[in-house]
N, C-alpha and C positions, 0 to 999 in steps of 0.2 A: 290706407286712407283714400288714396285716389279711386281707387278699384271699388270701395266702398261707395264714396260720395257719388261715381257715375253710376253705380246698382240704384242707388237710390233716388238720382234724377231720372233716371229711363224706367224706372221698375225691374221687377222681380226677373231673372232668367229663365232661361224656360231649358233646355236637353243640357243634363252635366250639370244644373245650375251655374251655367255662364247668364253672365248680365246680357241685356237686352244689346242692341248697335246704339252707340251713344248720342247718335242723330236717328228722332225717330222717324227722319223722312228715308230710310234704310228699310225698305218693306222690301217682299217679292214683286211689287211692281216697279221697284226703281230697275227698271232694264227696258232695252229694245224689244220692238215688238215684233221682230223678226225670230227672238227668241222664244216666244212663245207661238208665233207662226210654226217654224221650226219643231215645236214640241206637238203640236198637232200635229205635222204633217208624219213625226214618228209613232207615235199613237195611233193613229190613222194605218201607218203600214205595220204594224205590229211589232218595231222596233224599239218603242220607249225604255222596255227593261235591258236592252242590249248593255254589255258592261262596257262601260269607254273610260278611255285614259285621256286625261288634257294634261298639257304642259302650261305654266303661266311665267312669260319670260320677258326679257324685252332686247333689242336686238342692237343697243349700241348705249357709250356711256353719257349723262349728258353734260352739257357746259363746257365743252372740249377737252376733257377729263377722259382717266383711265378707274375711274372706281365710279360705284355707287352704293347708299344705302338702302337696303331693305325695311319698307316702313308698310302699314297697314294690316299686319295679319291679322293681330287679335281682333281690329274690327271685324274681319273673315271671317273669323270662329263666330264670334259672337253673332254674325250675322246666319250663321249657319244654323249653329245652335239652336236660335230660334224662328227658323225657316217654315213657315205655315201661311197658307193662303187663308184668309179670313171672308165670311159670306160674302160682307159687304164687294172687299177684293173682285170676288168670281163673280158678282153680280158685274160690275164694270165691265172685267171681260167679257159675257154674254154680250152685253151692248156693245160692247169694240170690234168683237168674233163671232157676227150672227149668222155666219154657215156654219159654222162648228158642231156639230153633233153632242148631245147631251151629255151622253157619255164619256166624252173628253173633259167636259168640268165637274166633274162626278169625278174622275181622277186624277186633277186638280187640288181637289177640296180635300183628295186624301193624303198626297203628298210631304214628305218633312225629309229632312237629310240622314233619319237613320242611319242609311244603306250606303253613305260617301264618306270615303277615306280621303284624309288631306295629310299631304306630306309637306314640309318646307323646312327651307333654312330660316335658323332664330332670326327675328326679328334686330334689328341694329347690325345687324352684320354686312360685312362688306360683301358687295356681289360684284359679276362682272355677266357681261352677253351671251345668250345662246341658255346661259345656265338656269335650268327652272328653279324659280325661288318657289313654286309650288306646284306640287303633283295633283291632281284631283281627279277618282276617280269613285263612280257610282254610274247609276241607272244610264243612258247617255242624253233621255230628255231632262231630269232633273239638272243634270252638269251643265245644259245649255242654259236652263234660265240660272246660274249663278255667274255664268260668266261677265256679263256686265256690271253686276254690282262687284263683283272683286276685282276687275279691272279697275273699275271706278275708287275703288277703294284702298288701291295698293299704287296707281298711276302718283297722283299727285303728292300720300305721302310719301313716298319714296325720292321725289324729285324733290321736295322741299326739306327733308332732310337730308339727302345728299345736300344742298345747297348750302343749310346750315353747316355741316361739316366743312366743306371747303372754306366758308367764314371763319369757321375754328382756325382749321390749319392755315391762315394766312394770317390770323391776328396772334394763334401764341397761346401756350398753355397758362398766361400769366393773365391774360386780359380778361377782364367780365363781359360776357356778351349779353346785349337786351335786347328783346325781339318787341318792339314797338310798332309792329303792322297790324293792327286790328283796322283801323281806319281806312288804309290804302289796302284792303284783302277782297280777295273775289266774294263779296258779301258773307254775313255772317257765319255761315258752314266754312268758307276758306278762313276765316279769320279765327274761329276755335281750333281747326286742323293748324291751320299754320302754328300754334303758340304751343300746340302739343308734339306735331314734331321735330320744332326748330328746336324744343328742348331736347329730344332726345339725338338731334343731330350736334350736340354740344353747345347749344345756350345753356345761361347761367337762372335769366328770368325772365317772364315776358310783362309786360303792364298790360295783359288781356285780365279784368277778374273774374270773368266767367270762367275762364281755362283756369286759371288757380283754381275754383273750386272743385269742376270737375277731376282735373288729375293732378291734385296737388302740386303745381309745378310754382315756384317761390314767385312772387308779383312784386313790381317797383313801378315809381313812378313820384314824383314831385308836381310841380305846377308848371303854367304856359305861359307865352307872352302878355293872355288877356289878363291875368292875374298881375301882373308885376306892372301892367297901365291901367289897371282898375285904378289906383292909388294917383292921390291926386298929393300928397304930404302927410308930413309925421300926424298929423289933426287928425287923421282918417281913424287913428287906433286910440282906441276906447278905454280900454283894459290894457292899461300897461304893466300886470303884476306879471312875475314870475318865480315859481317855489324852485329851491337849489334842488339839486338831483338827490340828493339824500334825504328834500324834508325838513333839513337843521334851519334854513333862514329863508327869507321871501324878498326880492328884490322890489321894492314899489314900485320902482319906478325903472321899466327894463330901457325903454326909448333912451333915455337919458344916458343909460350906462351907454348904450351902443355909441350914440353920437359922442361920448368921452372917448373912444377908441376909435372911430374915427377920425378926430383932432389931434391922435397920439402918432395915429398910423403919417398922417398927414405932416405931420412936423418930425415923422424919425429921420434922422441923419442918414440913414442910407436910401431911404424912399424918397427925401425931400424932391420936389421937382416931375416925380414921375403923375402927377395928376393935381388937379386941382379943386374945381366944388366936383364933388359928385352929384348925380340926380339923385334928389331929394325921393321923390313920388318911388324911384327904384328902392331906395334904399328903406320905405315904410313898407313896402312890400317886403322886402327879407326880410324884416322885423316881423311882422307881422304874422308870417309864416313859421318864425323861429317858433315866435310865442304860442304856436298852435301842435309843433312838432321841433320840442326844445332835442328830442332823440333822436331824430333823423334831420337835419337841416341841411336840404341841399338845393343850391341855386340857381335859375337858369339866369348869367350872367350876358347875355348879350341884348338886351333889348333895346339901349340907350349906346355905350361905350363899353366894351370889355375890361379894357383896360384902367380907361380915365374914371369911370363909375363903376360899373359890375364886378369885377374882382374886391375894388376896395372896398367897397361898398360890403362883398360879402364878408373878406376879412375881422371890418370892424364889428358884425355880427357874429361869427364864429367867436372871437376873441371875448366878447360881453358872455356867451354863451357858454366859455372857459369858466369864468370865473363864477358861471354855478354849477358849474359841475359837469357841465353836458360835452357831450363831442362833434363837433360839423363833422354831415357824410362828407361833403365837396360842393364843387360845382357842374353845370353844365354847360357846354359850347354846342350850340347851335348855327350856327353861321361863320361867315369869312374864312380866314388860312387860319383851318385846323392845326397844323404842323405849327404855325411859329407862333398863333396866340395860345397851342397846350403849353409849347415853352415859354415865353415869356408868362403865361400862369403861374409856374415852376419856380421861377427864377421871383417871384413877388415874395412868394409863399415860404421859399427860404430865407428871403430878407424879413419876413415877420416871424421865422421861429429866430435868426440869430438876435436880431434887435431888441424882443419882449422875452426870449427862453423858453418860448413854447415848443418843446420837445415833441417833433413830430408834425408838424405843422407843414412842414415842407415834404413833408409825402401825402397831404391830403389830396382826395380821389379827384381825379379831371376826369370828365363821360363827354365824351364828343358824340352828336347824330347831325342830321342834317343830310338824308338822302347818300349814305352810306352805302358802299357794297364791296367786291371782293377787292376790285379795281382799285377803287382808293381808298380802301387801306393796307395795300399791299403801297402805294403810292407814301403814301405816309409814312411807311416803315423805311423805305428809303430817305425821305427825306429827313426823318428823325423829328421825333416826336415825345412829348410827356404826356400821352393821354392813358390813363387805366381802365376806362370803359365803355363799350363804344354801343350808342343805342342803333338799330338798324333794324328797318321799314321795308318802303317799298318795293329793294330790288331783292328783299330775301322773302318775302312770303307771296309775291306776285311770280317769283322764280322770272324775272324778266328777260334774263339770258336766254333761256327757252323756253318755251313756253309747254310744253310734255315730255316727260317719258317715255310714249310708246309701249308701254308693254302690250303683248300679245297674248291670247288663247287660244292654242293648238291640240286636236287632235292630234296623239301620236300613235293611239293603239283601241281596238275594237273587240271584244270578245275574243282577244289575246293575239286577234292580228293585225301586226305594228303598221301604220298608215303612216304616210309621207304626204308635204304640202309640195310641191314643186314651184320653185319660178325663173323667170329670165334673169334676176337678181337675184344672186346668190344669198345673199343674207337675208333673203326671206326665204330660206326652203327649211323646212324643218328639221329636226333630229326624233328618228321614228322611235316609236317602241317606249315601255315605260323603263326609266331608269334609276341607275344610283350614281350618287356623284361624290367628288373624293376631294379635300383641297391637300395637296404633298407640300412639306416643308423643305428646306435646304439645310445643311451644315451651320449656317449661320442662323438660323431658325424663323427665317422670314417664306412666306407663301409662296412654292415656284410655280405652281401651275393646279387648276383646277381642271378633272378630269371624270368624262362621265360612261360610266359602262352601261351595258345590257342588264337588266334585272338578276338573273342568275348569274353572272360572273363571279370570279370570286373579288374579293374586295383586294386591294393594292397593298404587300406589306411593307413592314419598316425594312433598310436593307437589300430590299429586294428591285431588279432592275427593272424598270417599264417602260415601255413605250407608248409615246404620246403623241398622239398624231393631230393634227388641223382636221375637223370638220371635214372640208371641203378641198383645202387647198394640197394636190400629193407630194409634194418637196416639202413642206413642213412640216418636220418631224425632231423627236429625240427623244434621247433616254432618259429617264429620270431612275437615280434612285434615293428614294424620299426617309431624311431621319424620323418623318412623326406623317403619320395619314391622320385628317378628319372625315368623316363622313360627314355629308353637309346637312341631310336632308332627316328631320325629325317626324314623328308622328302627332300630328295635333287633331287631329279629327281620325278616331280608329273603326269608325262607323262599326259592322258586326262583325268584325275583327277583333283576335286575342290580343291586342297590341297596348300598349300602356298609351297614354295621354299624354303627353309634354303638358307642364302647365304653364297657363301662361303668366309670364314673369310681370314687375310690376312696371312700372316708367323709370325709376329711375334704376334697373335693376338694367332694362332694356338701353339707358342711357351709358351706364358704365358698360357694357358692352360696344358700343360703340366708339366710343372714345378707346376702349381695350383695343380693338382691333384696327384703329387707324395708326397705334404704336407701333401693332404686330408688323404691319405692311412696308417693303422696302421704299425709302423716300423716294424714290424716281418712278416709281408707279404714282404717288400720289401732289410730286409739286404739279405749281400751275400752269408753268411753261414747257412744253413740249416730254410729257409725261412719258418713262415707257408703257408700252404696252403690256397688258399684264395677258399673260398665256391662258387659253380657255383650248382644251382637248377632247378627244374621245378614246378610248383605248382601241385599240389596231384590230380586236373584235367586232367593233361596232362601226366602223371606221369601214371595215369591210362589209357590212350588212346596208350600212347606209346607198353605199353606189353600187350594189346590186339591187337595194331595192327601186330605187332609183333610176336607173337603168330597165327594170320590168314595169315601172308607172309610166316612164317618158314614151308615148307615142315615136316612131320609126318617120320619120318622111320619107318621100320617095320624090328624087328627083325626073325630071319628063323633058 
């Protein structure tokens, strides 16, 4: 359905019939124009068809965390898929590149990604540093002009679904999470990304409805404070019928029944005391709203008094709404102490199911928002709280914590010789050569270490003893021997290779994957106070190639 309705917003696909990039501002010019300098200048020396290897990785976790998710490929694909320079395109570039020789946008205009193989790990999956979430290799001018838009494309979802995940895992496999940032998002491209993959980082729904329609992801959403002060009193509503849920009878007159239940709620013997008038003008807005969505009625109870107005006020709605048939969703808190006014909600809610016997009453849904993030409601959990759903904005689709990922694009290897980045900072030097990479499991069946060899190696078996060495660092080391190897890295673009095609799975295919694999993972890799570190390797082959090679790049000084 999703995969469909975004075929059908962007058009038709074009190589493999994969759909278009689902923002069509995703051309071959969304890139630097160093990359296309670049591509001339190999053109130019007759290096364009040279076969090159990139790595696309990123080089630390973020938000002070030891995990990340993998977000963005299929836009990859898709973008790849249909990778074609258009006239108009190459006319631009003429006027941008007017040294450029003819001949270069001559083979420009002929260009497409036939000839580029992409490797990666599934998308939703948990990654860690150093390790290429994608291999890309073809012609080595073609691979430069992709590499900004799949930076660009794999940076921010990834960061924003890791984000959402860490939300997940601080609020609870019990809680509903809603991603309500379309508003506060880096304009409207950040605000469709965010909604797609906060879901796939384990939201439940977003109140984005464009994003529900491009990729199916479920939509909620009630009314604001300007709704609930539009209402000036009960006078304001017009039409006060209401048909029972099944059709059998019609209420003439619904206002009336409401304000009976609230004179009931008002004078029961265990509520006596706890409020007195309610706002009026509030309480024709919950009316008003019921009468429009008697199947979904849910409240935002704080505009006026939570407690002395908003709660009862919603109650004596819910309760007229029983008695045709219908079910209140809840309410919503938007403001004050989250923590003691979800409880004291709680504590209302079960004095109106014991008082009237409404069965169930006292587990209706509480959705707390109000500028929400990991912090507080990790905060909340401690303090103890009744809330079942929590909407959240700003600090989860603006990723406010940090502000990037960082991934990178590195050459590792050139018509089959393996090339190395050198720097004074270790963690920017690369891992040469094209690779394979492995995740080993332990006895207990959680991830001990991911591990990456030399292309021809043989792969790690079950059983069998390995050694794991650091990168970089030569005292960190150990054996491993692993009950289960994954191979991490799939074939999704097999360019004119005999290689099968991973296909690409759907959202929520990609979402149950990741929520799968935050199970798998041992909790001290993944809490949010002082995380272990989770082990990223090379095998003791490559380990060995790396600082020879290493050592034959690095210039000798000479001291005088």
């Amino acid at each position: 359905m999703a995969a469909a309705a975004a075929a059908a917003a962007n058009g038709a696909g074009g190589g493999g019939g994969v759909p278009r990039p689902t923002n069509p501002m995703v051309t071959p010019l969304l890139t630097d124009l160093y990359q296309f300098t670049m591509a001339y200048a190999y053109w130019k020396a007759g290096k364009h068809l040279d076969r090159a290897v990139f790595d696309l990785y990123f080089r630390k976790n973020p938000f002070g965390g030891e995990f990340t998710i993998f977000g963005g490929l299929e836009e990859c694909i898709r973008f790849i898929a249909n990778f074609k320079l258009t006239d108009t395109e190459i006319t631009f570039l003429r006027s941008a590149m007017p040294t450029c020789e003819d001949g270069f946008f001559e083979y420009l205009s002929s260009i497409d990604c036939s000839d580029v193989e992409v490797y990666a790990i599934p998308e939703g999956s948990v990654v860690f540093p150093k390790v290429p979430l994608m291999i890309i290799e073809g012609p080595v001018a073609v691979i430069q002009l992709l590499e900004t838009p799949f930076l660009s494309l794999v940076n921010y979802a990834s960061l924003v679904t890791t984000n959402a995940a860490r939300h997940r895992l601080v609020a609870g496999k019990s809680k509903n999470l809603l991603e309500f940032g379309l508003r506060r998002a880096q304009g409207p491209d950040g605000g469709i990304s965010a909604s797609r993959y906060c879901y796939m980082g384990g939201f439940d729904a977003t109140s984005n409805v464009a994003a529900g329609r491009l990729f199916g992801i479920p939509i909620r959403g009630t009314h604001s404070h300007a709704f609930v002060s539009s209402f000036m009193g009960l006078d304001d509503i017009i039409d006060r019928t209401l048909a029972s849920s099944d059709g059998s009878n019609k209420c003439e007159d619904f206002v009336s029944l409401v304000q009976n239940w609230l004179a009931r709620i008002k004078d029961a013997g265990s509520l006596r005391g706890t409020f007195r008038e309610t706002n009026l003008s509030e309480l024709a807005a919950f009316t008003s709203y019921a009468l429009a969505f008697p199947n979904s009625f849910l409240a935002l109870v704080d505009t006026y008094d939570v407690m002395r107005s908003g709660v009862p006020n919603f109650c004596a709605v819910a309760l007229a709404l029983n008695d045709m048939g219908y079910k209140a969703a809840g309410i919503r808190l938007d403001s004050g102490d989250l923590a003691y006014l979800s409880v004291e909600t709680r504590k209302f809610f079960r004095a109106i199911e014991e008082e009237f016997g409404f069965i169930g009453f006292g587990k209706m849904n509480i959705t707390a928002s109000n500028d929400l993030n990991e912090e507080t409601i990790d905060a909340l959990n401690k303090q103890g709280h009744e809330v079942d759903a929590f909407g959240i904005g700003t600090y989860l689709v603006t990723c406010y914590a940090q502000a990037a990922l960082g991934c990178v694009f590195k050459l590792v290897e050139i018509n089959k010789q393996p090339r190395i980045k050198l720097s004074e900072d270790v963690t920017k030097v690369s891992i040469p050569c094209k690779k394979r990479c492995y995740r080993l499991f332990g006895k207990e069946g959680y991830p001990l270490v991911d591990i990456m060899t030399g292309e021809d190696e043989p792969a790690p078996k079950v059983g069998e003893r390995l050694l794991c060495r650091h990168p970089f660092n030569e005292s960190k080391r150990a054996y491993v021997v692993p009950q289960h190897v994954e191979e991490l890295l799939k074939c999704y673009w097999p360019g004119t290779t005999s290689e099968p095609r991973e296909e690409l799975p759907s959202i929520n295919e990609i979402r149950s994957r990741c929520m799968g694999y935050l199970d798998r993972m041992r909790p001290d890799h993944m809490r949010r106070l002082n995380p272990t570190p989770y082990k990223v390797s090379v095998s003791a082959k490559l380990y060995d190639f790396i600082h020879f090679l290493w050592l034959n790049e690095a210039p000798v000084g000479e001291l005088q």
